[in-house]
Steps between C-alpha positions, in 0.01 A plus 500: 500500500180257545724242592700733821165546594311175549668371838391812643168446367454131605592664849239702490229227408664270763419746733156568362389117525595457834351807604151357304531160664537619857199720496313145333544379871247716590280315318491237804398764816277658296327184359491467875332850557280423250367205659469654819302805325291173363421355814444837667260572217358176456406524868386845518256381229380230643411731862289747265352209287364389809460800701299607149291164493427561875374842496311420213318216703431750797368777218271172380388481802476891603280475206303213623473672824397879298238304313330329825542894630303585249192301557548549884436884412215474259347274715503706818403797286248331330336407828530812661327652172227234551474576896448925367240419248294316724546773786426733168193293398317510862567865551431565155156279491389606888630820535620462803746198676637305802787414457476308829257264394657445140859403724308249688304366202848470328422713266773770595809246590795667728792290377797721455237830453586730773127706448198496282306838465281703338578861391218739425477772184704697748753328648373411825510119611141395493523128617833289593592187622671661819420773700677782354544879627341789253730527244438650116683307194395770217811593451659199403631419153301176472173706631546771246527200213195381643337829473593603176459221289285137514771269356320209591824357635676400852716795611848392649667771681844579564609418871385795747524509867148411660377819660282272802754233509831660400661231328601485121158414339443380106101646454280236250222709397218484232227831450153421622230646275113662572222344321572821213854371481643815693783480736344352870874429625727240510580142650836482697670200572844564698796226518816507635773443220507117652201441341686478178806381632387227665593265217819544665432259772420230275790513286862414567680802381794465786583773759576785241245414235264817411092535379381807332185628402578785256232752250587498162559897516798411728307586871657177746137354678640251724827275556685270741817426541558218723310526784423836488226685276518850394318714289810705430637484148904339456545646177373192319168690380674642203672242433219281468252730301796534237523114453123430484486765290664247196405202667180313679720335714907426545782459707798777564750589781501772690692660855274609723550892602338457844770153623742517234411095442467332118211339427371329218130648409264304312202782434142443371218739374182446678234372234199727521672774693779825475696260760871322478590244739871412571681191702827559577808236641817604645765401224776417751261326738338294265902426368630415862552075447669607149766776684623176696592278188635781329794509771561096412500609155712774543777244789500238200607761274781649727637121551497428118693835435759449726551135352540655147709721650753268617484307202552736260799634669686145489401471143591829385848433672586179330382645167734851519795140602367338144485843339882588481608222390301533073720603201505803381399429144133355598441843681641699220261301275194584722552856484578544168149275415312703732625821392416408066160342674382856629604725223167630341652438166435186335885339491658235301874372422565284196865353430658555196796280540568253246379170687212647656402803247148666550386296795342710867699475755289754704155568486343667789136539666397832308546332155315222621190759633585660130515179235317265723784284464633326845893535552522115497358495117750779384817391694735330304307546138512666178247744437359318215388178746273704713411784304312573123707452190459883347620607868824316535625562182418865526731458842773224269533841290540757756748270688715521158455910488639495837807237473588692208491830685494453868334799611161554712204438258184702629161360300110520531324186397146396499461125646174310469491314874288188521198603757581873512501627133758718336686680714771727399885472728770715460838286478869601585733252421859481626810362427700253786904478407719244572848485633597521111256755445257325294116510575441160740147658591214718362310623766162675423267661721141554414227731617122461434438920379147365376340696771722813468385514094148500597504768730705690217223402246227600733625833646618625127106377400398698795701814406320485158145468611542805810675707208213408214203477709258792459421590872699672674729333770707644798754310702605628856720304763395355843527871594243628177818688361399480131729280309384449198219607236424396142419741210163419543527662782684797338229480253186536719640737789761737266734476803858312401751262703694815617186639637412252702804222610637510834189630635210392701182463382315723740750764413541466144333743234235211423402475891160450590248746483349411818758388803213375772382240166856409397563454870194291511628274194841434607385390858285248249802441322720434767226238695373367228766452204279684204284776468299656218309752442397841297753780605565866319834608426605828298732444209816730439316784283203486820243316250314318747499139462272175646644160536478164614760418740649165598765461744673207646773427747769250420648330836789278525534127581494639925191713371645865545380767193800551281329655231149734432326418170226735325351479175296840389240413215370781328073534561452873389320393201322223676372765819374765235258210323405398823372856621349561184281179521431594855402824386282397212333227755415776754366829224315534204702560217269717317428758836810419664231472861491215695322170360209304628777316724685743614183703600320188694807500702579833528112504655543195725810706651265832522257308727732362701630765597156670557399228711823556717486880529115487539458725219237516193559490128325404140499381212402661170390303186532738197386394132504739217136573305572507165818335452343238238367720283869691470671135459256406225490857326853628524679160540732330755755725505305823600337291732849413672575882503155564675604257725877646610330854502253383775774353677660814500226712616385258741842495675466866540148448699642309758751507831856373426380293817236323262566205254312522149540203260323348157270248607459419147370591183375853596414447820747621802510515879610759789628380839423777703650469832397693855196606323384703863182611374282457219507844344869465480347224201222687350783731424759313336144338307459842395863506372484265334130526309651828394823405403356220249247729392712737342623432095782314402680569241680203299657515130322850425191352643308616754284194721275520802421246762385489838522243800286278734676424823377306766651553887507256757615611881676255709389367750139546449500363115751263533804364729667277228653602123249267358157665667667876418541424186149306443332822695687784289391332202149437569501892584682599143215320340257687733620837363465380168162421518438810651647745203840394506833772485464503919578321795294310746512353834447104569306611813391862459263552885317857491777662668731382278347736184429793734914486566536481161303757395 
């Protein structure tokens, strides 16, 4: 049967090779293409490498021409500022000015400035270097700035339209003062946008070059393009404040909105003051010699191509002549080398025939990548000349197991590989008959599964740790369906797998408590990668529960979210601690009232918020008469009952409005707040005094005291905590001294006692 069908199969092959050797021939034309693609690209290149060096000499030079710009325009500024604070200096010193006599002492120069005048407090033009008809200026923006505020400074306006001469104006102005420093009016100098465009002239920007004189809040003061000035902005304003913004100066491109042209813009900020300058040059004008050699470029290109052309075609012609005329056997050869040479499998062929037994015959490129042994080394060897002792006799006695039963062996060996380690190859080994049908070949393919192991190793050593770890972790897909969950999980929440798979998270029964903050996180989530954070969840029996969360996305290798992971750790315990040491920071533990601290602030809150309702309160010192003698004749402990019982009565003296805490030892304090009158204090005094007057009883004992308390009002005793509290004890000592068991007043005026009485 084999042997009917091999001249059908060498047909086949025949026709195979030939097919694989015509299609070589386009080898040739394509080499071709390929060096027509080269020159194409290698001239293309060469037209932006120098189109790129040129533009970068004209934005050198832009730049050279911005930075001149820029001392053009401080200069000019800086001497019409000098020509105002003279004109400010006379008027200032004299009181009075003539202007004609400072133009034709030079003082007042006309060069580019259209008028020089004075403005009075009003508005009205007081002097001026031309005769000018009554006009009123008050209402301009730069008069108002004037006005309002002395900043000392030149005041550049934005372009207006000159109500005597009607032509686009830019207004240089500084305040003049009165001898008191009061407003007197202003100094006006007027120029035509020319005046700071007039670098222009001087420079050789070419027929579509461009000047502007932009604020650095974006308002366009003057510009030129060409030949022509204008005060109207192109767009480039913007632009330019958004650059100098990062930068003190630089170069960019940009179209211009108003005539469409591309210029390259080197910018400056104006030392000194909220200016930018900009020079611009038209891209294509500056590049007009280089658009001519680009078309000799681009001819010497079209006359190489069609050379190539014609050569390549004879070439490829005589080579498809050459090409029918190779055996058969050299292409069958190729292919079949080719073919073993791209197989991922690692591929060798060793002969087992008599004269030639255990030497390669084939050994292709992935062994070679595999056993860092070349195909020249192997060829034609036993395994014992190129390899380690142990490792071709361990192949000598496989080779036996298989000649004695020639079947498929399938093993998994660990080989130590010189540079790369141990690495661990799964081997199938197959036999090759004869025409006798014995074994003339063993071929054996390997495959490095070194890689495949570890990922075994690591994602059973990840199964463990998710399934022993004691937080509790949920898995959802890249749509948060809920995938997977450990026991701790289980564990912590009470709610099983069936409870909660195949669902999303912000519909399962562990959902969040509040949606707008677990819409909050996963926006987090989603921009930045993690989030954390405290959240509450309920468990399954409704026990409420705290915890920390952690979640995390996991993105592929083209960064899309395949997978939501969040880790709950239980904090129950850890939030109860922490509100009972917040608690015991903020109260006395004996009273349960606030503490010294959590009085002073409670205090500092009361009088701010008397000072911004405009409202009175006070402050009331109380310390009990009598309380050492109980200590030291009853002991501590009745003494700490004395102390919780006048807690308790005192609470019931006051407003629930009011704040009573232990100061310390026996002494305590009342915030009253909105305290509208002072009888409203006299009575809860009287309240009090009574209250503490009356016996305690404690342990079948019955105990007097009494109490001094001092009051202090806000505001008259005190605006701060710290004077209150000063004032209100000074006062408690007062009504000691004056019997003790009652109240007194820091400041008690006549009026005062005939209220309370």
């Amino acid at each position: 049967m084999p042997n009917s069908r091999a001249p059908l199969n060498i047909q086949r092959r025949r026709r195979f090779s030939l097919t694989r050797h015509k299609r070589s021939l386009w080898a040739l034309p394509a080499f071709g293409l390929l060096l027509i693609v080269a020159l194409w690209v290698a001239t293309t290149l060469q037209l932006e490498a120098t189109e790129r060096g040129l533009v970068t000499r004209i934005a050198r030079d832009t730049d050279g021409f911005a930075a001149s710009f820029e001392q053009y325009t401080r200069r000019t500024i800086e001497q019409a500022d000098q020509m105002a604070l003279l004109v400010k200096y006379e008027y200032e010193q004299h009181g009075e000015l003539q202007l004609a006599q400072l133009i034709k002492a030079g003082i007042v120069k006309g060069d580019g400035i259209v008028l020089v005048s004075i403005i009075g407090v009003n508005g009205e033009v007081i002097a001026s270097s031309r005769r000018l008809r009554l006009l009123n200026l008050s209402d301009r923006d730069y008069f108002r700035r004037h006005a309002a505020h002395d900043t000392g400074a030149l005041d550049i306006s934005e372009p207006v339209v000159g109500r005597s001469s009607g032509i686009p104006l830019i207004q240089l102005s500084r305040r003049l003062n009165h001898r008191d420093g009061s407003f007197a009016g202003i100094v006006l100098l007027s120029v035509t946008p020319d005046y700071f465009t007039g670098f222009y002239a001087e420079t050789d920007l070419g027929a579509q070059g461009s000047l502007s004189f932009v604020g650095t809040d974006g308002t366009f003061r003057a510009g030129r393009t060409g030949s022509e000035s204008t005060s109207v902005d192109d767009g480039i304003g913007e632009s330019l404040v958004a650059h100098a913004m990062d930068s003190q100066s630089g170069v960019f491109e940009s179209t211009s909105a108003a005539d469409g042209i591309r210029r390259i813009i080197a910018f400056r900020r104006l030392a000194g003051y909220p200016f930018i300058v900009a020079v611009g040059q038209s891209r294509d004008e500056a590049l007009g010699g280089f658009a001519k050699s680009r078309i000799k470029y681009l001819i010497i290109a079209v006359t190489f191509t069609v050379l190539i052309l014609v050569f390549f075609s004879i070439v490829t012609v005589l080579a498809w002549r050459l090409q029918r005329n190779r055996g058969e056997l050299k292409l069958q050869r190729r292919f079949l080398q080719t073919l073993v040479d791209n197989l991922p499998s690692g591929i060798a062929v060793r002969s087992m025939r008599p004269d030639s037994r255990g030497r390669c015959v084939l050994w292709n490129e992935a062994n070679e990548a595999m056993f860092g042994v070349k195909a020249d080394v192997a060829v034609g060897k036993r395994f014992d000349e190129f390899m380690v002792p142990e490792a071709a006799e361990r192949v000598d006695a496989l080779d036996r197991k298989l000649l004695e039963s020639p079947m498929v062996q399938e093993t998994v060996e660990v080989v130590d590989i010189e540079g790369r380690g141990q690495r661990i190859f799964q081997f199938i080994r197959a036999p090759i008959f004869g025409a006798d049908d014995v074994v003339d070949y063993i071929m054996s393919s390997a495959s490095d599964i070194t890689a495949e192991r570890a990922r075994t190793d690591e994602l059973r050593l990840a199964s463990k740790v998710f399934e022993t770890t004691a937080d509790g972790i949920m898995l959802s897909d890249s749509n948060d369906r809920v995938i997977m969950i450990n026991a701790a999980f289980s564990k912590l929440t009470g709610f099983g797998a069936a409870e909660v798979l195949g669902q999303t998270v912000s519909e399962s029964p562990f959902r969040a408590t509040d949606p707008l903050a677990y819409v909050a996180r996963m926006e987090q989530l989603l921009r930045d990668g993690v989030v954390t954070g405290e959240v509450s969840r309920f468990a399954k029996d409704g026990t409420s529960l705290s915890l920390w969360l952690t979640a995390t996305c996991v993105r592929d290798a083209d960064g899309r979210i395949v997978n939501y992971v969040r880790v709950f750790s239980d904090i129950s315990l850890l939030k109860a601690t922490q509100q009972q040491l917040e608690h015991l920071a903020s109260f006395d533990p004996l009273t349960g009232l606030p503490n010294r601290r959590l009085l002073q602030d409670r205090l500092c809150q009361a009088l701010l918020r008397a000072e911004r309702n405009a409202t009175s309160m006070a402050l009331m010192f109380i310390d009990l008469d009598g309380f050492k003698e109980v200590n030291d004749t009853l002991g501590h402990d009745v003494g700490d009952l004395l102390l919780c019982e006048v807690a308790a009565r005192l609470q019931k003296c006051i407003r629930a409005s009011d704040t009573i805490g232990r100061f310390g030892g026996d002494e305590f304090a009342i915030v009253v707040e909105e305290a509208s009158s002072p009888r409203d204090l006299v009575m809860v005094g009287e309240r009090i005094v009574a209250a503490l007057a009356a016996p305690f009883h404690l342990n079948d004992r019955q105990v007097r005291t009494g109490a001094s308390i001092g009051i202090a009002l806000y505001p008259p005793d005190g605006t701060d905590a710290t004077t209150l509290l000063k004032n209100a004890d000074v006062a408690m000592y007062k009504a000691k001294r004056s019997g003790r068991n009652r109240f007194e007043f820091f400041n008690q005026p006549d009026k005062l006692l005939a209220l309370a009485e």
